[in-house]
Structures are given as structure tokens and as C-alpha cells.
C-alpha positions as CSV (number, residue, x, y, z in Angstrom):
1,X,-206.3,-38.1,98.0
2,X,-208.3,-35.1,96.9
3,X,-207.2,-35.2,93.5
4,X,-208.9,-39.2,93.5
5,X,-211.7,-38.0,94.7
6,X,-212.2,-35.2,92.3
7,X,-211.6,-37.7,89.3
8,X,-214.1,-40.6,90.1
9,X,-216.7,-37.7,91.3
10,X,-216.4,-36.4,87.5
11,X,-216.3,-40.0,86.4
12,X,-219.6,-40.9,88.2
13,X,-221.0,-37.5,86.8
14,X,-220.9,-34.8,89.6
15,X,-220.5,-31.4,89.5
16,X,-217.4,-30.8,91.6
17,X,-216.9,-27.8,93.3
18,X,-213.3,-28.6,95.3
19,X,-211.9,-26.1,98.3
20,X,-208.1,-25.7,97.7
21,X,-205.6,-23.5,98.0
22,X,-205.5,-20.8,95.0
23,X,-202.0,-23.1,93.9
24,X,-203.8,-25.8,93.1
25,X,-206.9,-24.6,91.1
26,X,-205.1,-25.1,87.9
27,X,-204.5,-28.5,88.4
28,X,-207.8,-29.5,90.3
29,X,-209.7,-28.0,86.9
30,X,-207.1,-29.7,84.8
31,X,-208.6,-32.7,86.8
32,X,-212.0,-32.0,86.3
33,X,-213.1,-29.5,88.8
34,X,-215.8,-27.5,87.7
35,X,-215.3,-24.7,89.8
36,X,-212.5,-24.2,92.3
37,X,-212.5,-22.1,95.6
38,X,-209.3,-20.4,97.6
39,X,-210.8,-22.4,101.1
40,X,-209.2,-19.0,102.7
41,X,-211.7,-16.9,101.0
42,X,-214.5,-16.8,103.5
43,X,-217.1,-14.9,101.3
44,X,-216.9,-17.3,98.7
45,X,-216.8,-20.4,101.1
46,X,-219.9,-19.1,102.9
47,X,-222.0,-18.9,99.9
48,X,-221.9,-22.4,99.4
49,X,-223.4,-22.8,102.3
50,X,-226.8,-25.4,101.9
51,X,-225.8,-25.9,97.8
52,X,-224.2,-29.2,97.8
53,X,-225.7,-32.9,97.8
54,X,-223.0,-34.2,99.0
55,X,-219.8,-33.3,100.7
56,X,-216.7,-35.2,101.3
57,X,-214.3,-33.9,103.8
58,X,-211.1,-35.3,103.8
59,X,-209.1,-33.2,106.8
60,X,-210.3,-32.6,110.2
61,X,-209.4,-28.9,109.1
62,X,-212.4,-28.8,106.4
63,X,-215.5,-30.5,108.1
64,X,-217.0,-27.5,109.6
65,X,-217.1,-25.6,106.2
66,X,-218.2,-29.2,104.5
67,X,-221.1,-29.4,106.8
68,X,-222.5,-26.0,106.4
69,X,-222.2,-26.7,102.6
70,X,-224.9,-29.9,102.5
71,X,-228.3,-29.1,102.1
72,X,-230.6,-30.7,104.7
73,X,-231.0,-34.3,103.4
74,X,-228.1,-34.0,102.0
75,X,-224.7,-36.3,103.0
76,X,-221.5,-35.7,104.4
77,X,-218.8,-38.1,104.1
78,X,-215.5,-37.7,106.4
79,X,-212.3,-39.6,106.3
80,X,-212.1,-41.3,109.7
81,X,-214.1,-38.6,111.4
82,X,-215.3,-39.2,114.8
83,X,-218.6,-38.7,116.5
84,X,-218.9,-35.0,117.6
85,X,-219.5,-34.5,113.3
86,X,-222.0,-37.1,113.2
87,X,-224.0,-35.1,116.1
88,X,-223.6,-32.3,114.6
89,X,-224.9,-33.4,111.3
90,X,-228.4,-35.2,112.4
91,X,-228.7,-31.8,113.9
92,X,-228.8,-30.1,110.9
93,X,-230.5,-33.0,109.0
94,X,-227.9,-34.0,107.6
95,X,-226.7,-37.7,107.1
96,X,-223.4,-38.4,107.9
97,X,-221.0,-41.2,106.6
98,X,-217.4,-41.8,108.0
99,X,-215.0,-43.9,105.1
100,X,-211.8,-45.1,106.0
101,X,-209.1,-47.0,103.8
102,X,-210.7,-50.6,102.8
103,X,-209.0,-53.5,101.1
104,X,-212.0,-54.9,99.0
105,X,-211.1,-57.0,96.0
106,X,-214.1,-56.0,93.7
107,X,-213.4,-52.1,95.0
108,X,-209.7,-52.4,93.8
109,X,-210.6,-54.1,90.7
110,X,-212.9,-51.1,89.9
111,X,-209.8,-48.6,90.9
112,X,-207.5,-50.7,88.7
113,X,-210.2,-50.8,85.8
114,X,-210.6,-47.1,86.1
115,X,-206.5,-46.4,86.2
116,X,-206.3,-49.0,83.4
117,X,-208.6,-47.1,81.4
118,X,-207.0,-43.5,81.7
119,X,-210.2,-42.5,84.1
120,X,-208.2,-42.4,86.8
121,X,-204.5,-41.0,87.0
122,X,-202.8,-40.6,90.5
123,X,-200.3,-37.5,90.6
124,X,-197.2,-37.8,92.5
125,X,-195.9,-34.9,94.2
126,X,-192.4,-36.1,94.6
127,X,-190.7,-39.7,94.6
128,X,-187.9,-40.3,97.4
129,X,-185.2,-43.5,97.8
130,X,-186.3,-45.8,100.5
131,X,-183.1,-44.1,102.5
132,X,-184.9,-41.2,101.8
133,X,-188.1,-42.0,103.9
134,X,-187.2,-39.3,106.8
135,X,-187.2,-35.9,104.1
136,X,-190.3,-37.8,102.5
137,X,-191.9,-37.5,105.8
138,X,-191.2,-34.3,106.4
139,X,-192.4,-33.3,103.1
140,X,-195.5,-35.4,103.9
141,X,-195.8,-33.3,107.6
142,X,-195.8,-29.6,105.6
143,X,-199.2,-30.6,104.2
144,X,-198.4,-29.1,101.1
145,X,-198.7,-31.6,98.6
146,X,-200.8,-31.9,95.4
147,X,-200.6,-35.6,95.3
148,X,-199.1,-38.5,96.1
149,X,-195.5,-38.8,97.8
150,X,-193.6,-42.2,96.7
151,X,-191.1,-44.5,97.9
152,X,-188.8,-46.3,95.6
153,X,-186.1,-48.8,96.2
């Protein structure tokens, strides 16, 4: 989902700093990242810390690191995050939003308007039978991937 996100933040105009492993750099820049940073470099990630408008965390792993990167006022957005990161973001004046997976029609007719038009392009990893589904899992459950894994009949 990262790379997504990366794309329509550089389609809405951001400046996108993404936290990745140093094996996927190339292809978060190729994406649109303007700067990319090993997550495992703790310097680097520290110095980020209060320089970002807005955050999107989209692992459990990550929000920590996401909130100490938003400037007070600033926002954090977490993918199906609970409440111990919303406390912990009005304490440090920041606003916290949690986004889950929605089925809107005039949402998905903006995603397929932006697919249609080349703005968006979702990567798959790996595509796998439908009798495959178990090793897709498993692929799925090493965490690994730099997109999307896919099921085909």
C-alpha cells in the first residue's frame, strides 16, 4: 500500500519523504519519493523528528517514529490504529486520524480516474494460481513485499 500512497501524495503535490528499507529506495524514488530513508538508520530517522505536516503510518511497527516526525499542529494518519496513538498524539499536539479500507463510489471513481490516467500504477510483487493461495500467504506473512501480491484463476 506504501507505494499508493507515495504516488497520490506526489500527485496531490507533497514532498514525500518515505521510511523503507534501503531495497526499496530505488523503486520508491522511481515512484516519486523525494527523499528516501533506511527506517533502520536511527540518526537519520531522528532528524526528522518535528519536520513533517503530515504523517501517514501504515504498520503498527512505524507509528512511534511517524509521531515524533509531525510538527505540533501537524497530522498523523494510521491504518486502523487504535486509541493508545490517538492519546499519545493530543499530547503532543498533534491531530490524529485513523483510515481504514472504504468502499465509496465517488473515492473509487477518482482511484480508477487516476489508474486510467497513468497517475497511479499499482506494482505487483508476485502473482500466484488460486491453488496457490497458501505460498501466497506465506509470501504475504514474510513482510517483504514491494507491492501488491495477486491471485489469478
Amino acid at each position: 500500500m506504501g507505494h499508493l500512497a507515495v504516488q497520490l501524495a506526489r500527485h496531490l503535490g507533497a514532498h514525500v519523504i518515505a521510511l523503507a528499507s534501503e531495497g526499496k529506495h530505488v523503486r520508491l524514488q522511481e515512484l516519486g519519493a523525494d527523499e528516501t530513508i533506511d527506517y533502520r538508520d536511527a540518526t537519520a530517522v531522528a532528524a526528522l523528528e518535528g519536520t513533517a505536516d503530515i504523517a501517514l503510518s501504515l504498520a503498527a511497527s512505524s507509528r512511534d517514529a511517524a509521531l515524533r516526525a509531525v510538527r505540533p499542529r501537524g497530522m498523523l494518519i494510521g491504518l486502523g490504529a487504535g486509541t493508545e496513538i490517538a492519546a499519545q498524539a493530543e499530547e503532543a499536539g498533534v491531530r490524529y486520524a485513523a483510515t481504514h479500507v472504504h468502499t465509496q463510489r465517488e473515492r473509487l471513481e477518482r482511484v480508477v480516474a487516476l489508474a486510467a490516467s497513468g497517475d497511479l500504477v499499482p506494482h505487483v510483487s508476485a502473482s500466484f494460481a488460486l491453488t496457490e493461495a497458501a505460498a501466497a500467504h506465506r509470501a504475504l506473512e514474510q513482510g517483504h513485499t514491494t507491492g501488491r501480491i495477486v491471485l489469478t484463476c
